[in-house]
N, C-alpha and C positions, 0 to 999 in steps of 0.2 A: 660136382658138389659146389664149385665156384658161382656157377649162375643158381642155382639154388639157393646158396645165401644171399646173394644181391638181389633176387629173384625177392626174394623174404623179407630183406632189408627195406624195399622199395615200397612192400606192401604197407610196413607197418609205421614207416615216416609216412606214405601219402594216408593211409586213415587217421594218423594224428595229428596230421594237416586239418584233413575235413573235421574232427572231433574239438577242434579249438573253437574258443567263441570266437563270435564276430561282434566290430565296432555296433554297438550299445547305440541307439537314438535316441538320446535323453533327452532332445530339446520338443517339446511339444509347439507347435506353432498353429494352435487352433482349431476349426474344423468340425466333425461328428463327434460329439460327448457322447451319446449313445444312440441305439439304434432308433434313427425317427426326430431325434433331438440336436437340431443345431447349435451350437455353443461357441460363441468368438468372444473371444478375450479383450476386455474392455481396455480404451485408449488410454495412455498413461496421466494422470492428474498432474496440472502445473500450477500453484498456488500465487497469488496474485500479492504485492507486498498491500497492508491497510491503508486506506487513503485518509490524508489527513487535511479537513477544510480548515481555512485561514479564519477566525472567529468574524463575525461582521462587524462592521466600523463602528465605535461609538460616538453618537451625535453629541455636538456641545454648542451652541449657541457664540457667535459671532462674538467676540469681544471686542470691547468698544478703543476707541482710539487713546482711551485715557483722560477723557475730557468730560466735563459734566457741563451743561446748560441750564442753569437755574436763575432763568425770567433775567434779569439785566448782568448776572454776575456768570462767569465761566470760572472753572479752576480745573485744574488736574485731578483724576480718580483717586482716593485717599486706598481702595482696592478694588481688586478686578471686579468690572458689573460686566451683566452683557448688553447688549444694545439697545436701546427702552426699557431695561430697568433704572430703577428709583435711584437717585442718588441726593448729596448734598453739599454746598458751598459755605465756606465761612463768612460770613458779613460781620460788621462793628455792633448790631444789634442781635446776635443769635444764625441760625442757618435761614438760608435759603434752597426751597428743594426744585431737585429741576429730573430732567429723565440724561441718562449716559448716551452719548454719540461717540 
């Protein structure tokens, strides 16, 4: 009667052995999506930071050394000109116009 229960015992631990699930494959890693149909799983996206351009230089005309040349008389710029623009000197009788250097 001893090996009859063990006998018994043995059966019904090893079919609820085999009756247990088994570890699950939950990771899908690619391959046939269906029959006939290839289907791989796209490369992962890596996002680029925006590029940012430095504005371009603003042009501004040579300024002059400060000095105006008007025909016999020199003086100092009264305000900033640029370079051959118009300028003028004080004389005893009115201005004198000359161009800025």
């Amino acid at each position: 009667m001893r090996k009859l229960l063990i006998g018994a015992t043995a059966i019904v631990v090893a079919s609820g052995i085999a009756l247990l699930p088994g570890v699950a494959n939950a990771w899908w890693r690619g391959g046939y999506y269906g029959p006939g149909v290839i289907f791989v799983a796209p490369p992962p996206v890596y996002y680029a930071p925006p590029v940012i351009y430095a504005p371009p230089p603003v042009y501004a005309p040579p300024m002059a050394g400060g000095t105006c040349y008007a025909g016999a008389y020199i003086c100092p710029l009264e305000q900033a000109t640029p370079v051959g623009g118009g300028c003028s000197c004080p004389t005893n009788q009115g201005r004198a116009y000359g161009r800025a250097r």
